[in-house]
C-alpha positions, 0 to 999 in steps of 0.5 A: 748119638755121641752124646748120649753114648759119651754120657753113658760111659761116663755114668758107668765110670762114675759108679765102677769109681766109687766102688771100693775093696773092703776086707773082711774084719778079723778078730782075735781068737775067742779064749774062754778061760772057765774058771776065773771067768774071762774071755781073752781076759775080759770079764762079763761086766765089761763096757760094750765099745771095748768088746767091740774094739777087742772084737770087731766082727761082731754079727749084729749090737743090740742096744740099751733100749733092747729087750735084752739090754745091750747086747755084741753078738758073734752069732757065728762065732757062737758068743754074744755078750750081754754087757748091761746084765753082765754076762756071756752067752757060749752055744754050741756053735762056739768057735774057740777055746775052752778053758775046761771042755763044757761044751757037750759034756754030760751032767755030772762029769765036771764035778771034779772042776767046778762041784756041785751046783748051788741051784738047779733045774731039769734043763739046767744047773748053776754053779757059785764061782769066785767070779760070780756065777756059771750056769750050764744047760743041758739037751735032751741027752743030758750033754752041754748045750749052752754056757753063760758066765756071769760077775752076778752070784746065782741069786742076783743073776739076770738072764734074758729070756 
């Protein structure tokens, strides 16, 4: 009975040693600046393992093989970028700094920063930027529910769906 009981404990601190603290990864904060394009400085077109340096807590990667193409999202954080079509996704959720207040904006109060769009929809309009392009998408009551920011002009762009 000294054995087993003498196993038993053994076995139980085996498994409490190989337990291990881990800290929860922190990121810098997300800083869009809106007019010339970048996050914390990084453009739309940027490789995905520098994303992934500058911001380790990202939620979950998607890769080349994707639907989508490689994809770093922060999904709680309300950003992903889509590296290999050279955009950024911003949602309501976005936890972060605008450069210009887009988010819930309604239709038409930013024509004194950006204009008028070159192309648009029902849902949506897309801006020509000196960057490439924005796009923003609209609710029901015509308030700003989704940005993307893209090194692509608004001809060439290339959304996933």
């Amino acid at each position: 009975m000294k054995k087993i009981s003498f196993i038993a404990a053994c076995l139980c601190l085996a498994v409490v040693s190989n337990a291990q603290l881990k800290s929860k990864t922190e990121c810098p904060p997300f800083e869009v600046d809106v007019l010339d394009g970048r996050v914390n400085g990084y453009k739309a077109n940027t490789p995905t393992p520098q994303i992934k340096n500058k911001w380790p807590c990202f939620t979950s990667v998607d890769g080349d093989t994707a639907k989508c193409g490689e994809v770093v999202y922060y999904k709680d954080k309300g950003i992903s970028f889509y590296t290999s079509r050279d955009y950024i996704e911003i949602t309501e959720d976005f936890k972060g700094k605008l450069s210009i207040p887009l988010l819930g904006a309604g239709r038409g109060a930013m024509f004194k920063h950006l204009g008028n769009p070159k192309v648009k929809d029902d849902d949506w309009e897309g801006y020509q930027t000196s960057y490439g392009c924005l796009v923003l998408y609209y609710n029901k009551a015509n308030k700003v529910r989704k940005i993307q920011i893209s090194t692509d002009n608004t001809s060439t762009i290339n959304l996933c769906n």
